[in-house]
C-alpha positions in Angstrom: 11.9 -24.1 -10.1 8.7 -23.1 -8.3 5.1 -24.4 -9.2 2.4 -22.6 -11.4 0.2 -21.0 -9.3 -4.2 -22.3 -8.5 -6.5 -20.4 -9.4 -8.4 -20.3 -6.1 -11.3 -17.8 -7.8 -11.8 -16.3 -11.0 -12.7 -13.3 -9.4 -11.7 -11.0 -6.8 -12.5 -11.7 -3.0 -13.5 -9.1 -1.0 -12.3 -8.5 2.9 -12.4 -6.1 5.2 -8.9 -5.2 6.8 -8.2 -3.5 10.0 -5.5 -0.5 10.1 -1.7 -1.4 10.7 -2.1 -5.2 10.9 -0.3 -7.2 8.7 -1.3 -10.0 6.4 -0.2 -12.3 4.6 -1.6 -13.1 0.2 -1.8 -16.5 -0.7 0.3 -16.3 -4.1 0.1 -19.8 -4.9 -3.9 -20.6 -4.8 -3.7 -23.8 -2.6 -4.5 -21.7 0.3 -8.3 -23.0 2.1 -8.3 -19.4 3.9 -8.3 -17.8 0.6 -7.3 -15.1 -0.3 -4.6 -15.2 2.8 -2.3 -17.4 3.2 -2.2 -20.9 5.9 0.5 -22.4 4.7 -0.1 -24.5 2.1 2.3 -23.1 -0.4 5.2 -25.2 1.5 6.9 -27.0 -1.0 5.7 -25.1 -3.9 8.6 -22.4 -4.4 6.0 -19.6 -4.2 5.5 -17.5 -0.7 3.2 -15.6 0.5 2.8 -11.5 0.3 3.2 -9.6 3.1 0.9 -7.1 2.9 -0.2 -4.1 6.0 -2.9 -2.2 5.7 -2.6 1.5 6.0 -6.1 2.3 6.8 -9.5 -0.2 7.4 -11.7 -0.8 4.6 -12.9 -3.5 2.4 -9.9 -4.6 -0.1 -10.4 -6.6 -3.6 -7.5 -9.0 -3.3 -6.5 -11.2 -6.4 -8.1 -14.9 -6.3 -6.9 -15.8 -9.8 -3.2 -15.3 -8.8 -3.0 -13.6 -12.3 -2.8 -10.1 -11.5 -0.1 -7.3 -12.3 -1.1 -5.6 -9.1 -0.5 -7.6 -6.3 -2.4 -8.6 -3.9 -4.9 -6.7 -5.9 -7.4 -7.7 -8.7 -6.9 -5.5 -11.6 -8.7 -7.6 -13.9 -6.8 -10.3 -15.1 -9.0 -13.0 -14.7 -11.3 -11.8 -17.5 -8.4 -12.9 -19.7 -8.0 -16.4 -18.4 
């Protein structure tokens, strides 16, 4: 059975992606490159979301690993 999730934030974190690259969502919080993934989640039963970007902008990605949206924040940590 996997591990709860961290909350790493409650709150979105903001970063800037570049077009076609992939990346990689920290789904289980213990991440210290937040909000991507550097392996920490080994162990845990949770991976990481590959996510690629379609076009380069800033992106709100999920901190409180709470959200319906993944990797993005839709507002779930105002609930927590």
């Amino acid at each position: 059975m996997p591990e709860k999730p961290i909350v790493a934030q409650k709150g979105p974190m903001s970063m800037q992606l570049e077009a076609g690259k992939t990346y990689w969502w920290c789904r289980c919080g213990r991440s210290k490159t937040q909000p991507m993934c550097d392996g920490s989640h080994e162990g845990t039963g949770i991976e990481p979301m590959e996510y690629t970007a379609r076009i380069a902008r800033n992106f709100r990605f999920c901190a409180c690993k709470a959200t319906k949206k993944p990797p993005f924040c839709d507002g779930s940590h105002l609930d927590l």
